[in-house]
Backbone as a chain_set.jsonl record, in Angstrom:
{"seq": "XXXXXXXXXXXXXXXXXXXXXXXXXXXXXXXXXXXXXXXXXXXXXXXXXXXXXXXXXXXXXXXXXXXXXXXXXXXXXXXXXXXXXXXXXXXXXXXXXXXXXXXXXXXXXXXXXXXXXXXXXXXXXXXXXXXXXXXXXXXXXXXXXXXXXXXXXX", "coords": {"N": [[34.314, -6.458, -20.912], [33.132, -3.625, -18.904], [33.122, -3.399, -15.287], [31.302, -1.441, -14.782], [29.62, -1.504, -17.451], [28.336, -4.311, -16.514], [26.606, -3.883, -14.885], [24.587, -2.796, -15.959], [23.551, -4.256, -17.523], [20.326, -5.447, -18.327], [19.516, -7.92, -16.649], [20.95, -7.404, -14.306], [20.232, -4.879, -13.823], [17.673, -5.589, -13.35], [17.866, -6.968, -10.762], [19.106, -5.889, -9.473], [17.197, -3.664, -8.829], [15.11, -5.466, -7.896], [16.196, -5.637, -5.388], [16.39, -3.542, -4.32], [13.947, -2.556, -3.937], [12.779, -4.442, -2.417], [13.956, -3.744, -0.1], [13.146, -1.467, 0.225], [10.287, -1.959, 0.565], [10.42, -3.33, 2.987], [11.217, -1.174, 4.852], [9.101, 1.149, 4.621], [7.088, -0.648, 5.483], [8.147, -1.063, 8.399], [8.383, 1.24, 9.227], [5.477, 2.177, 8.73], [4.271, 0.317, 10.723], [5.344, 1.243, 13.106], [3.964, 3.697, 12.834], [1.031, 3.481, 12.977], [0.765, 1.646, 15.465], [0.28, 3.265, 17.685], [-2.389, 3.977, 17.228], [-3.888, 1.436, 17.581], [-3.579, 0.125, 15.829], [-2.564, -2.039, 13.176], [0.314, -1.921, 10.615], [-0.873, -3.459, 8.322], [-3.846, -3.639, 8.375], [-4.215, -0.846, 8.175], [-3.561, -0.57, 5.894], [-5.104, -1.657, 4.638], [-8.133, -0.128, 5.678], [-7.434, 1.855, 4.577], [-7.652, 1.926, 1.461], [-10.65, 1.622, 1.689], [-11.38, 3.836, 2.322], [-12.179, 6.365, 0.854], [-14.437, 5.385, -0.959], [-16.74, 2.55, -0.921], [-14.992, -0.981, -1.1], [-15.023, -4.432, -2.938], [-13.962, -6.957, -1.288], [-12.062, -8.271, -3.75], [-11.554, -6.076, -5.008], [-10.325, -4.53, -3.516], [-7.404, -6.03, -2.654], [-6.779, -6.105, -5.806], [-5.859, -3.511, -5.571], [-4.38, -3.078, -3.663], [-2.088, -4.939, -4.874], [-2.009, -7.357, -3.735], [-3.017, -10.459, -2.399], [-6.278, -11.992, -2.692], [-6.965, -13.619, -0.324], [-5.238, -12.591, 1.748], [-6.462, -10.307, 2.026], [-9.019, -10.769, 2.583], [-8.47, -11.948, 4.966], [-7.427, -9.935, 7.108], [-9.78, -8.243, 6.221], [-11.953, -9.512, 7.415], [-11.375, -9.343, 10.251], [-11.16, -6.25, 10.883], [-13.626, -5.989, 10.611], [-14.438, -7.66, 13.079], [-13.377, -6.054, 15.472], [-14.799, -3.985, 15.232], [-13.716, -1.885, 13.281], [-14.258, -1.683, 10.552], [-17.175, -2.383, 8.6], [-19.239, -4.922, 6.334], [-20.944, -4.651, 3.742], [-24.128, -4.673, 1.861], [-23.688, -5.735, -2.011], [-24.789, -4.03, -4.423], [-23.782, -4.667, -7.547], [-22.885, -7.328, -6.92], [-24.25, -10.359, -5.794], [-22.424, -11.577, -3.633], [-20.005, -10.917, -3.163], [-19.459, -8.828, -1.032], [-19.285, -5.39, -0.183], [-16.567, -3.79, 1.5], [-16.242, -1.044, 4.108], [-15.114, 1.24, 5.874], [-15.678, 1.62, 9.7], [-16.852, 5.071, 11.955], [-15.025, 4.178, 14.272], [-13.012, 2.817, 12.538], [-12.042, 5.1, 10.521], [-11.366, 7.281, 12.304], [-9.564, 5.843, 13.905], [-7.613, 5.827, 11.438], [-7.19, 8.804, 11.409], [-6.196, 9.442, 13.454], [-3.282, 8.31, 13.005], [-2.431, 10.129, 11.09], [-1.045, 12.675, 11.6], [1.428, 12.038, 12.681], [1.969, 10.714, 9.939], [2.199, 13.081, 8.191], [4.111, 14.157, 9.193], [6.669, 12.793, 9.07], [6.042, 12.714, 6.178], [7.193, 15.327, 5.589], [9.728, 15.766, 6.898], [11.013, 13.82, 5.109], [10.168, 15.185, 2.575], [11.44, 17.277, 2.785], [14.426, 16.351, 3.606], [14.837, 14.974, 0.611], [13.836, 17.235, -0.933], [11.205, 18.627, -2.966], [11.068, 18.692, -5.476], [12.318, 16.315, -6.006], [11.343, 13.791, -4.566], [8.87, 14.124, -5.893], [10.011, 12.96, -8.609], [10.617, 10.326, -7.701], [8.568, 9.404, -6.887], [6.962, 9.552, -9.054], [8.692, 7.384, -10.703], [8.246, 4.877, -9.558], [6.075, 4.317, -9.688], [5.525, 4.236, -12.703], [7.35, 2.084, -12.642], [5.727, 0.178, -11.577], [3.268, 0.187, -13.032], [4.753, -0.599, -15.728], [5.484, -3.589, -14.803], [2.939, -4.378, -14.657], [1.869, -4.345, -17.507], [3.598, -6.291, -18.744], [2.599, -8.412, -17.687], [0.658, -8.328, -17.962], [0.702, -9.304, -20.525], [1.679, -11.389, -20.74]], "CA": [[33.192, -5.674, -20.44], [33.508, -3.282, -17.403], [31.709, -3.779, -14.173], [29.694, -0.534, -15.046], [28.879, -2.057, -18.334], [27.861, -5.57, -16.396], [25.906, -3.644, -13.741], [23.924, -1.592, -16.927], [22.983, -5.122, -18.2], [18.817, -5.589, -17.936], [19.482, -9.087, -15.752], [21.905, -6.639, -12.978], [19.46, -4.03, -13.62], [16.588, -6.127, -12.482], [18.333, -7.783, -9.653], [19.226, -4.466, -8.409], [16.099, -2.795, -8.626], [14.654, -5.745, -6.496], [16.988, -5.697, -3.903], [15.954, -1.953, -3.563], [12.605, -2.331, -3.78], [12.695, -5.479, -1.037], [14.606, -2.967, 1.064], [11.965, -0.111, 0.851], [9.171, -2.199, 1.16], [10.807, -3.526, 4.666], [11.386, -0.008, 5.196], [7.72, 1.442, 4.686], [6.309, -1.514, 6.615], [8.502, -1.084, 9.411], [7.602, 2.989, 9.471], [3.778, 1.741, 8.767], [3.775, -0.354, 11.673], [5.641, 2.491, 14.258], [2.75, 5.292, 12.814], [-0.161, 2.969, 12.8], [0.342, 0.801, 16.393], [-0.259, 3.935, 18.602], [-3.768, 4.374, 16.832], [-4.493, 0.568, 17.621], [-4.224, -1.291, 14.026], [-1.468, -3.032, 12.349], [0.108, -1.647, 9.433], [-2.013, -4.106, 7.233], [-5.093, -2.863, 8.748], [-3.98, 0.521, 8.087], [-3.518, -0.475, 4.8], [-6.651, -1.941, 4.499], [-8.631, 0.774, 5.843], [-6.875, 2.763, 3.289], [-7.849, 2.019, 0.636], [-11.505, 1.942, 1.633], [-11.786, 5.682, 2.894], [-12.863, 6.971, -0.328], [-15.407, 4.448, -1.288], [-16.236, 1.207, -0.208], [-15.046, -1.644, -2.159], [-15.324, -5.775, -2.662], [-12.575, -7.602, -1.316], [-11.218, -8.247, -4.818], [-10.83, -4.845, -5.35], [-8.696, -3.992, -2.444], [-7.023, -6.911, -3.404], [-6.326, -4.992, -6.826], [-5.571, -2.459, -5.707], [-3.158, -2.975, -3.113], [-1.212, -6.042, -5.197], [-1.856, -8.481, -2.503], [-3.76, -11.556, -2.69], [-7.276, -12.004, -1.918], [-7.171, -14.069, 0.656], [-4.951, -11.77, 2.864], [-7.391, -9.143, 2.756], [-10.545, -10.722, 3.591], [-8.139, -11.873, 6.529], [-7.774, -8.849, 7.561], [-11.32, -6.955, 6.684], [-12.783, -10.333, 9.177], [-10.835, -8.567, 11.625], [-11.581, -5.161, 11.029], [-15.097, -5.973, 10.797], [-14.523, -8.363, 14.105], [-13.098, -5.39, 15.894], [-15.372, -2.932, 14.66], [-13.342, -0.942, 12.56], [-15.003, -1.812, 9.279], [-18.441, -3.328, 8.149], [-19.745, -5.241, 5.086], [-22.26, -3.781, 2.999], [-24.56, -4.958, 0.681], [-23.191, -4.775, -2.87], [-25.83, -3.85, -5.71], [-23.466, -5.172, -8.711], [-22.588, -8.182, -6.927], [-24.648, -10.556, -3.966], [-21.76, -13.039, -2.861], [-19.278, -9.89, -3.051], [-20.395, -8.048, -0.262], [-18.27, -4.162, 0.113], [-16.595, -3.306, 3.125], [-16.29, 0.234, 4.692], [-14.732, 2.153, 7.985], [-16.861, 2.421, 10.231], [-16.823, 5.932, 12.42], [-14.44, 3.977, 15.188], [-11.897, 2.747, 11.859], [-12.211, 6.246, 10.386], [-10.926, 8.034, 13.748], [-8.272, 5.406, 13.964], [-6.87, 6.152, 10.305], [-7.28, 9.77, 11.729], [-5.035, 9.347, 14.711], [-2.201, 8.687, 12.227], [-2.395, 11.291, 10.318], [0.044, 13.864, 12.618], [2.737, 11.484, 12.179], [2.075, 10.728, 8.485], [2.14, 14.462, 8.015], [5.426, 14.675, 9.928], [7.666, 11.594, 7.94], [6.007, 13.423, 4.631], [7.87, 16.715, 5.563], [10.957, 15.208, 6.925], [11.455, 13.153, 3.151], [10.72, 16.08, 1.733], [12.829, 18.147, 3.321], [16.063, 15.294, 2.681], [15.146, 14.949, -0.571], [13.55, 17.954, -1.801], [10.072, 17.876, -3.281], [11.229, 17.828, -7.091], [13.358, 14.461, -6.212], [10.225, 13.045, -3.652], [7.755, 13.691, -7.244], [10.433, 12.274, -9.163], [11.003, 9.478, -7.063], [6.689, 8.732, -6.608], [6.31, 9.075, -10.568], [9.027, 6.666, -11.023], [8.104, 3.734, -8.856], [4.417, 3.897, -10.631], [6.346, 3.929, -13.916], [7.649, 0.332, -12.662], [4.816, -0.635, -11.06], [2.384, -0.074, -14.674], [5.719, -1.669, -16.351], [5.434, -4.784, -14.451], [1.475, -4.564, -14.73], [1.842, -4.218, -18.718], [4.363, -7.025, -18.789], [2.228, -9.287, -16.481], [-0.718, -8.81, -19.087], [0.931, -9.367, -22.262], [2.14, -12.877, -21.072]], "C": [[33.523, -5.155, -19.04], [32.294, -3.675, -16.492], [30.607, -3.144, -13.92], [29.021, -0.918, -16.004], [27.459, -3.526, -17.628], [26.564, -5.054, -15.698], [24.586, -2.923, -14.872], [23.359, -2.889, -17.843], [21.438, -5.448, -17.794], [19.027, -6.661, -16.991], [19.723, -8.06, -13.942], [20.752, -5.901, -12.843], [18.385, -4.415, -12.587], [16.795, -6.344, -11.021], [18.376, -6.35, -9.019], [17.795, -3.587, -7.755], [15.311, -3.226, -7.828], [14.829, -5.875, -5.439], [16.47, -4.696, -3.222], [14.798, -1.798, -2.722], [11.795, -3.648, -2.694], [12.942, -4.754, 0.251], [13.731, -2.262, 1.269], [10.901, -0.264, 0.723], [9.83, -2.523, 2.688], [10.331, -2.353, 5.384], [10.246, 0.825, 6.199], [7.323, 0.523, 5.729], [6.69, -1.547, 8.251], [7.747, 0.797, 9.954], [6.275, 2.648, 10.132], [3.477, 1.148, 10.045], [3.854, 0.523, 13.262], [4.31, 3.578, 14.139], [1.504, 4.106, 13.195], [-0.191, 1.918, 14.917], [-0.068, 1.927, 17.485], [-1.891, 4.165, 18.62], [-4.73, 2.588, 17.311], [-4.445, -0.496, 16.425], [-2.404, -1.621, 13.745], [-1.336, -2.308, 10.957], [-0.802, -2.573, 7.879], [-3.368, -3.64, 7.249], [-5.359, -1.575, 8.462], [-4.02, 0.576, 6.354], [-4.953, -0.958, 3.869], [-8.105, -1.179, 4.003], [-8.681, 1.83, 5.21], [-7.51, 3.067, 2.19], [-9.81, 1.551, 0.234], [-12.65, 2.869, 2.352], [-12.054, 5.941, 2.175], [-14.48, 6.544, -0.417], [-15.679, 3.288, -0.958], [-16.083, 0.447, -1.127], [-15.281, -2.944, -1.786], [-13.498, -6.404, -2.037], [-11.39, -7.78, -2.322], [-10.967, -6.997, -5.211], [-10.013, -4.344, -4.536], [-7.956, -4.757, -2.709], [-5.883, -6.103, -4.367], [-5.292, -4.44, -6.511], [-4.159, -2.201, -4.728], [-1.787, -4.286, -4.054], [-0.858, -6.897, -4.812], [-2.54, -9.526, -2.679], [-5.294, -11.29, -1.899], [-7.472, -12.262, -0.489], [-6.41, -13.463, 1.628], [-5.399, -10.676, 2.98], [-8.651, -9.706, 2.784], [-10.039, -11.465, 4.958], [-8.152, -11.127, 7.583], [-9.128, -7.964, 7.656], [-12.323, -8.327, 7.554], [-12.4, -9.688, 10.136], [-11.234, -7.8, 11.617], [-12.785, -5.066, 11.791], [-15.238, -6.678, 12.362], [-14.486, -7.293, 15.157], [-13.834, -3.913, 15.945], [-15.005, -1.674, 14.051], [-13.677, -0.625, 11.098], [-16.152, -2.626, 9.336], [-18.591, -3.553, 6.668], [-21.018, -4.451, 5.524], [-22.711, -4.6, 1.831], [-23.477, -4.75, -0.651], [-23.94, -5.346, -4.25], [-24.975, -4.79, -7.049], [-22.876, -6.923, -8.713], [-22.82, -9.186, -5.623], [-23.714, -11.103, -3.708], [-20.638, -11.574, -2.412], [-19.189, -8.774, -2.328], [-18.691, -6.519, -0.375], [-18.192, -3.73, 1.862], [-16.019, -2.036, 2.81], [-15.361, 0.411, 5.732], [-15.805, 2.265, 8.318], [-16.227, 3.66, 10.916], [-14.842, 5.4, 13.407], [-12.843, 3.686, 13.874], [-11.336, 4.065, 11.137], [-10.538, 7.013, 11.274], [-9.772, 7.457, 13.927], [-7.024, 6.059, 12.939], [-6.455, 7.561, 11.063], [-5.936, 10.074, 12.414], [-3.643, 9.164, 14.012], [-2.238, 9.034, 11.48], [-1.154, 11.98, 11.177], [1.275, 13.073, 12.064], [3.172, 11.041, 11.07], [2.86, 11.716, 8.191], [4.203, 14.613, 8.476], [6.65, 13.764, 9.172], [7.632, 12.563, 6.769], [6.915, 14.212, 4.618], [9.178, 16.621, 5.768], [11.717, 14.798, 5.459], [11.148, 14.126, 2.457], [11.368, 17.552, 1.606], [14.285, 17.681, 2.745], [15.861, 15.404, 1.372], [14.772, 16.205, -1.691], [12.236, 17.447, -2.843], [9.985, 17.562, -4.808], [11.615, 16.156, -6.903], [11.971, 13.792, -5.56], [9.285, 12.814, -5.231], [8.463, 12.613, -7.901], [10.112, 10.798, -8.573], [9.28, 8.556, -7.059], [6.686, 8.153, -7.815], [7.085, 7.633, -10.67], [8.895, 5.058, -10.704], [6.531, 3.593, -9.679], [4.451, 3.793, -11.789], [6.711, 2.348, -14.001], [6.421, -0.332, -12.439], [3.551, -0.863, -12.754], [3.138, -0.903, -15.676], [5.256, -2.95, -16.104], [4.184, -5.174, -14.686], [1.222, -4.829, -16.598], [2.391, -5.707, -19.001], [3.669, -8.238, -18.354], [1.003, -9.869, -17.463], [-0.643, -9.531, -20.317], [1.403, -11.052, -22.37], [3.347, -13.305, -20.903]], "O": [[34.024, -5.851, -18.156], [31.142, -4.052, -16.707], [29.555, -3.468, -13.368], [27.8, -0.853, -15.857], [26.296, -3.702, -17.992], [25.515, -5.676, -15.866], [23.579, -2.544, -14.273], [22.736, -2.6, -18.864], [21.399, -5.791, -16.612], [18.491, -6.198, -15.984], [19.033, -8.04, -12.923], [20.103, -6.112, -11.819], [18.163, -3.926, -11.479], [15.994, -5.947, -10.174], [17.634, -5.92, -8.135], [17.536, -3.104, -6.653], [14.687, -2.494, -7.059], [14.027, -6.155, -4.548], [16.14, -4.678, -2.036], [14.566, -1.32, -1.611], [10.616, -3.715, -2.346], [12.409, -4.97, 1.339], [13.297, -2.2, 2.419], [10.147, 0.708, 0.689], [9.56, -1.678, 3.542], [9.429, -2.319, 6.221], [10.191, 1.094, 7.399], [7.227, 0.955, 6.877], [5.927, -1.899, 9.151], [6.918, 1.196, 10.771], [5.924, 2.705, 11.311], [2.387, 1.449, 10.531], [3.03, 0.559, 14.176], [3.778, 4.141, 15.096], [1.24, 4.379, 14.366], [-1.288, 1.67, 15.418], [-0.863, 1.477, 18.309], [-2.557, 4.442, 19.617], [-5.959, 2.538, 17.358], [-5.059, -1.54, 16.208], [-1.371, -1.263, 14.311], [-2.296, -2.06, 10.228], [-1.142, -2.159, 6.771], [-3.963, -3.287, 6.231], [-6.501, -1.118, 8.462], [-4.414, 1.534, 5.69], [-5.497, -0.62, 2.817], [-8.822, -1.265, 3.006], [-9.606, 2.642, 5.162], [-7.901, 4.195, 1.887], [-10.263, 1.274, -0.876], [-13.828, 2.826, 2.708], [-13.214, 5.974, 2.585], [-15.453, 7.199, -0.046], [-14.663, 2.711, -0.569], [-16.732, 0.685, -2.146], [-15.681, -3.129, -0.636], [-12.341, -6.203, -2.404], [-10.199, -7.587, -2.076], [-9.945, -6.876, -5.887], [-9.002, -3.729, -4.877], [-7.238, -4.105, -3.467], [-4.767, -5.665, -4.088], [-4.136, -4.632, -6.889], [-3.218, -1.436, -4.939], [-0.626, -4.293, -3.645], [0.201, -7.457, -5.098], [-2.807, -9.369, -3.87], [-5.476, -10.633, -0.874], [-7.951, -11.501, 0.352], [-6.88, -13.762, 2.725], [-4.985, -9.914, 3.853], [-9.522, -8.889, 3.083], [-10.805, -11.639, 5.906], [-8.646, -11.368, 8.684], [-9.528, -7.27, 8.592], [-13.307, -8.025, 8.229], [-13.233, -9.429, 11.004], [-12.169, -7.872, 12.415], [-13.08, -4.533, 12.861], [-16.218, -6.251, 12.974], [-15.451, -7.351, 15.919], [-13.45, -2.941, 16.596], [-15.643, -0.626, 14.154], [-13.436, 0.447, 10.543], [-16.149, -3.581, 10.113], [-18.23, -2.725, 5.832], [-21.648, -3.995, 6.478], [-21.962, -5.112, 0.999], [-22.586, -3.903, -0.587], [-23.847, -6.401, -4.878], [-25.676, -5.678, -7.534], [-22.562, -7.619, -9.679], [-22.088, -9.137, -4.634], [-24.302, -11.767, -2.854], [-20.582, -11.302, -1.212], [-18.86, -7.723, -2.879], [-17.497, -6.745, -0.574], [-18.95, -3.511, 2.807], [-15.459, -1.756, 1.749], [-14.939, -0.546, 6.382], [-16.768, 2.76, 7.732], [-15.014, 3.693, 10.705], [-13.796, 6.029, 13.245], [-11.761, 4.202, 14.154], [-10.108, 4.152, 11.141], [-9.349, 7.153, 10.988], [-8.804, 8.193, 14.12], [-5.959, 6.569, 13.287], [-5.273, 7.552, 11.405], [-4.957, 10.721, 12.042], [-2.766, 9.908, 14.451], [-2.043, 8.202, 10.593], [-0.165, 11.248, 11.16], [1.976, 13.465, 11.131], [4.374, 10.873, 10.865], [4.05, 11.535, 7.935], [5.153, 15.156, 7.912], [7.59, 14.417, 8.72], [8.624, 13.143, 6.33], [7.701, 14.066, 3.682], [9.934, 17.243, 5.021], [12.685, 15.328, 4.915], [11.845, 14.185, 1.444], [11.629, 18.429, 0.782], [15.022, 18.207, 1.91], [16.767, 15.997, 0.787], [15.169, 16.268, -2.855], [12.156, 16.342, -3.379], [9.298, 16.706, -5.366], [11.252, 15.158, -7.524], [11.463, 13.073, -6.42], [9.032, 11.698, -5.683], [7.96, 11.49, -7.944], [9.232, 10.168, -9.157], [9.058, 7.354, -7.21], [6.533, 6.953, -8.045], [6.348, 6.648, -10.726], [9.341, 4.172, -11.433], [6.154, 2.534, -10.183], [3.465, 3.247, -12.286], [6.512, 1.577, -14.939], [6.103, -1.337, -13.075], [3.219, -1.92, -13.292], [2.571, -1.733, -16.387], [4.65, -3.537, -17.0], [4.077, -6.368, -14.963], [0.292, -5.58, -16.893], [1.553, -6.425, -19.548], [4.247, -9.264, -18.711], [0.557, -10.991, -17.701], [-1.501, -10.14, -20.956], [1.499, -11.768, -23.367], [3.634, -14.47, -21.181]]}, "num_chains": 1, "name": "protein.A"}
């Protein structure tokens, strides 16, 4: 067997793909933490805050939604909320489950990195070109529903 065959085996495959994907989470988080500390927050906070700019949700759903454990995001939304960058809210479908928010001051923060979001985005897709950048998005959410499929079935 050659070493391209060995490397084309599902075990190599795997191994490889998490090495990658260890590397460009580092990566991101290291970025995340350079765009996000001028605004005041921590890339966790940032990530936080993130994902309840739309709508507000329960802890377990950010949770969800980011693939993190509970308990390190109601570490973080105590803080937020400590700091006043987010507040709980009532939540109609569930009393113990309260939903947290941005407030105006977490908002404005997210805000503040924006410019330099904006500016990375254009850079990567400049290097890579924005067919390869789609490619490259779809395919990581391709693994990520993989592993989510895989995770369910047992």
């Amino acid at each position: 067997m050659s070493a391209r065959e060995r490397r084309a085996e599902p075990a190599a495959l795997m191994a490889g793909t998490a090495l990658a994907v260890f590397r460009l989470n580092g990566q991101f988080l290291e970025v995340a933490e350079s765009l996000a500390r001028p605004a005041g927050l921590t890339a966790a906070w940032w990530q936080v805050l993130g994902a309840v700019l739309d709508e507000p949700l329960p802890v377990a759903g950010i949770a969800r939604a980011m693939g993190i454990t509970r308990q390190s995001v109601q570490r973080i939304a105590d803080l937020l909320v400590e700091k006043g960058l987010a507040e709980y809210l009532p939540n109609p479908a569930h009393s113990r489950a309260k939903l947290l928010r941005p407030t105006e001051d977490g908002r404005a923060a997210v805000r503040r990195i924006a410019p330099g979001q904006r500016a990375l985005a254009g850079r990567l897709a400049e290097h890579l070109g924005l067919d390869e950048f789609q490619m490259l998005r779809e395919a990581l959410e391709t693994l990520s529903r993989a592993l989510e499929a895989i995770d369910a079935a047992g």
